[in-house]
C-alpha positions as CSV (number, residue, x, y, z in Angstrom):
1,X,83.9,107.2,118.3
2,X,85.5,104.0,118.2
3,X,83.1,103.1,115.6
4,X,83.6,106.0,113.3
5,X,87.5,105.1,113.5
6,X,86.6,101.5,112.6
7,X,84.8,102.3,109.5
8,X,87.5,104.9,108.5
9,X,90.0,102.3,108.4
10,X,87.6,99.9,106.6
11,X,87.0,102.4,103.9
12,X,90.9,102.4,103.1
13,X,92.6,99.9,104.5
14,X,94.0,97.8,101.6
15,X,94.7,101.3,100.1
16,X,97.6,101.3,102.5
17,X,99.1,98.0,101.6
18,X,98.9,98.6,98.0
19,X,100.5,102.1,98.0
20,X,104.2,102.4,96.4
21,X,105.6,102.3,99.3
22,X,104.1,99.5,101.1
23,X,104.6,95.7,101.3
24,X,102.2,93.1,103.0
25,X,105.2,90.7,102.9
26,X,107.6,92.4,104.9
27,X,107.8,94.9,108.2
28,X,108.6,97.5,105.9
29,X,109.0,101.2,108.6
30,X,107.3,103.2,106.1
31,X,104.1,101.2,106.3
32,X,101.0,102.8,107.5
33,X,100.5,100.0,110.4
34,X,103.8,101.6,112.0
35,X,103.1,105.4,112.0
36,X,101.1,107.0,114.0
37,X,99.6,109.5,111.1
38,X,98.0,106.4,109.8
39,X,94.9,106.9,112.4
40,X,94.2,109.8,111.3
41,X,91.8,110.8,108.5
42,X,93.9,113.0,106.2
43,X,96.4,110.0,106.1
44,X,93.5,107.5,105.1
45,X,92.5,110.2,102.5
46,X,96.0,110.2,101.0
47,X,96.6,106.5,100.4
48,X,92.5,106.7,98.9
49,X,93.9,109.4,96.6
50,X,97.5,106.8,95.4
51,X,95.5,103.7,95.3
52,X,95.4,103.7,91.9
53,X,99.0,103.9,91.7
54,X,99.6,101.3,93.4
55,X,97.5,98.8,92.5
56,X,99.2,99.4,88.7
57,X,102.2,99.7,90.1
58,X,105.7,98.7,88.1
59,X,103.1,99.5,84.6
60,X,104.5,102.6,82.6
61,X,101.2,103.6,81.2
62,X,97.7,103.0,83.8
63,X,94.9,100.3,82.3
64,X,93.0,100.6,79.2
65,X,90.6,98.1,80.0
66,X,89.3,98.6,83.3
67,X,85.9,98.5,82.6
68,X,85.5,94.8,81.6
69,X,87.8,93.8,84.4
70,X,90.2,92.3,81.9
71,X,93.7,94.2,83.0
72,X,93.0,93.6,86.9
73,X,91.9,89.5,85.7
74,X,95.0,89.2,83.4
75,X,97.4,90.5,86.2
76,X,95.6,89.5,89.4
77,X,98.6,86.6,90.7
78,X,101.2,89.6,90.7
79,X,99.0,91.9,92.9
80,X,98.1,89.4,95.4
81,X,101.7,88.2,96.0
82,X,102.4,91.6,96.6
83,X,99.4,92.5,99.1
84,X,99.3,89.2,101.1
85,X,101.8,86.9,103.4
86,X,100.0,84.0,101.8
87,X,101.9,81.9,99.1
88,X,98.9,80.7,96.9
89,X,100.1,78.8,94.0
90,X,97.1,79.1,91.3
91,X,95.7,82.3,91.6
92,X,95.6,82.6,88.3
93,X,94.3,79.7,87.2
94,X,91.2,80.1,89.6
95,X,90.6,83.9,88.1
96,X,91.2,83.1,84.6
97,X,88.7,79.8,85.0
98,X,85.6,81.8,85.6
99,X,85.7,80.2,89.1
100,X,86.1,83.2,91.3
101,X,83.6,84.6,89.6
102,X,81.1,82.0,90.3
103,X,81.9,82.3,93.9
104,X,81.7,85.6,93.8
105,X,78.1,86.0,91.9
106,X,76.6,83.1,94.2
107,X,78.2,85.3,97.8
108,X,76.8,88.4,96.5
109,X,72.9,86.5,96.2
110,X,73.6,84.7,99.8
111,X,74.5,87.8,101.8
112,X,71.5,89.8,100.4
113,X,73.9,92.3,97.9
114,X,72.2,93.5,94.9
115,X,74.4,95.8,93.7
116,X,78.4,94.6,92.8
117,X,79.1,98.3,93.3
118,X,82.7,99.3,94.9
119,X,81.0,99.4,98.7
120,X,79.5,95.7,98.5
121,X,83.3,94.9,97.2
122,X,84.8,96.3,100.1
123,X,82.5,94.7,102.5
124,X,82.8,91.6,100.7
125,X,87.1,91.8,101.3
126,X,86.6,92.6,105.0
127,X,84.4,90.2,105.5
128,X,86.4,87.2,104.2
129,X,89.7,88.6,106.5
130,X,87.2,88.2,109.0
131,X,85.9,84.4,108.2
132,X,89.4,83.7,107.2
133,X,90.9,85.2,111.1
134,X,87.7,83.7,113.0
135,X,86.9,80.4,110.8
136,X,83.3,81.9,111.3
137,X,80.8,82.6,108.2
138,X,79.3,86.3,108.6
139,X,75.6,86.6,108.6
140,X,73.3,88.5,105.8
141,X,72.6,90.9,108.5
142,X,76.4,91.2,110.2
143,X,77.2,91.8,106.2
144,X,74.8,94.5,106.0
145,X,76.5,96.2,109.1
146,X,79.3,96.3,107.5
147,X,78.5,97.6,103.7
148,X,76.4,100.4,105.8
149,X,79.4,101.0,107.8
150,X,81.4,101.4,104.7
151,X,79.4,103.4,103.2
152,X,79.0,106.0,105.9
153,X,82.7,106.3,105.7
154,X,83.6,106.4,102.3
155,X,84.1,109.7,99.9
156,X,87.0,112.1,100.1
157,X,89.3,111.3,97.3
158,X,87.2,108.7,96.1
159,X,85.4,111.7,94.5
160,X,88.7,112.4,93.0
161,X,89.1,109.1,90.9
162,X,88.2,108.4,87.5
163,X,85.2,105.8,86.7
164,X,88.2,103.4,85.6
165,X,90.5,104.1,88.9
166,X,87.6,102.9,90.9
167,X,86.2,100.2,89.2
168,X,89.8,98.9,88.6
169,X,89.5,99.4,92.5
170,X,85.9,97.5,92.5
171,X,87.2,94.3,90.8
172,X,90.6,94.0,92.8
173,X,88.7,94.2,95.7
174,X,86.6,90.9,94.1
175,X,88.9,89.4,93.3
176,X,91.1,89.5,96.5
177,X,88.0,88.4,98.8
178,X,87.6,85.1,96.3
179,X,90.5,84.5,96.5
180,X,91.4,84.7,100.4
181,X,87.8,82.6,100.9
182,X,88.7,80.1,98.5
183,X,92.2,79.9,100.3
184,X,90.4,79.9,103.8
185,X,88.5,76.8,102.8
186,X,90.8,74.4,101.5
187,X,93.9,75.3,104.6
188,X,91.1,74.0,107.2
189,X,89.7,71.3,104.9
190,X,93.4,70.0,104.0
191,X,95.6,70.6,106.6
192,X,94.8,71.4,110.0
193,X,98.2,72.2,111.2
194,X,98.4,74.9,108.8
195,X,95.3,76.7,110.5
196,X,96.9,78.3,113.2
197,X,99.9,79.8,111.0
198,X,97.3,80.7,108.1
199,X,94.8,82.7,110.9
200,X,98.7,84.6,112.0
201,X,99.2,85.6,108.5
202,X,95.6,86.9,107.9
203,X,95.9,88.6,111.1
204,X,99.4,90.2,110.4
205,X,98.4,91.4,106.9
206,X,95.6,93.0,108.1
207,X,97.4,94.6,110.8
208,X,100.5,96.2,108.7
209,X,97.5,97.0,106.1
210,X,95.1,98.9,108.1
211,X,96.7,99.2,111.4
212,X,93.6,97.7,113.2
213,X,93.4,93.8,115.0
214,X,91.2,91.5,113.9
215,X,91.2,89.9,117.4
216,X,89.8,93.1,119.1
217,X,87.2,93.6,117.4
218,X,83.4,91.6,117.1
219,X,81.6,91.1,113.7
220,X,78.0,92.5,114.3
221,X,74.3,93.7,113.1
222,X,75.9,97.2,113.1
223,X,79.5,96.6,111.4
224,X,82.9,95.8,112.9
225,X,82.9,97.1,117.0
226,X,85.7,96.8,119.6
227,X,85.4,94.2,121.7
């Protein structure tokens, strides 16, 4: 059971920090990390169902050019200072470079994903909270446990969404991991005094986002289990 729950909250859980009413910057009280509803599955299913609103949130009118992954590249910097506690300076100068894309294509070959579908995305995000918290690198098989975790879980109101909604969804998801694992990288190989505060933040994000610890739980063959 404590499985199952696990891969519920990995199917949605930036879903909840990128809803209208969420911010990964401050203890906002209606966040999903501090109401109870937010283990349950209809509430997961909800914020599935508004993700698309909030990742396009503050636009009038939703993108028109989701399928080349040009809106979520153009406007990437403003979504990640509104899903994470981390200040990163050139986000968009590392997106807009081809850079995180090169990371991106050459993690995808190393973990064993052939498919950039919206599961191996997902994985992929978890994955670098994980290295990011831990300091670890996951293994091709711990990252297959996960993307089969995912994928047991996912479905609801995904089935609901457009083919733009969710591969809007798809390259946010990219996008964010690069991002974080770029980020992960130079704070240890720069500054280690900055570790411990980064590993916090990661840890607190992750916790208002998806209302689970990264600390209790262990990175295995089978997907994330509580330790």
């Amino acid at each position: 059971m404590q499985r199952e729950y696990w891969s519920l909250c990995l199917a949605a859980a930036l879903v909840a920090g990128c809803s209208a009413d969420s911010d990964a910057r401050d203890g906002d009280p209606r966040s999903g990390g501090d109401r109870p509803e937010a283990t349950t599955t209809a509430f997961l299913e909800s914020y599935e169902a508004g993700f698309q609103r909030g990742i396009a949130d503050g636009k009038a009118e939703p993108p028109t050019v989701v399928a080349s992954g040009q809106t979520a590249d153009r406007d990437f910097a403003q979504r990640w200072s509104g899903l994470s506690g981390l200040a990163v300076p050139d986000v968009d100068d590392y997106v807009q470079s081809g850079a995180a894309d090169a990371w991106l294509e050459q993690r995808y070959r190393s973990l064993g994903f052939t498919t950039r579908d919206l599961i191996s995305a997902n994985a992929l995000l978890f994955l670098a909270n994980w290295e990011a918290f831990t300091g670890m690198e996951a293994s091709p098989a711990q990252a297959d446990g996960v993307r089969r975790q995912i994928e047991r879980a996912t479905g609801g109101a995904r089935s609901r969404e457009s083919a733009d909604e969710l591969e809007l969804r798809r390259r946010v998801y990219e996008l964010m991991a690069a991002t974080l694992t770029r980020e992960n990288a130079r704070v240890r190989a720069e500054d280690a005094t900055r570790v411990a505060v980064f590993t916090e933040t990661v840890r607190q994000d992750f916790k208002r986002i998806s209302n689970n610890d990264l600390a209790e739980f262990a990175l295995t063959a089978n997907g994330f289990e509580e330790r």
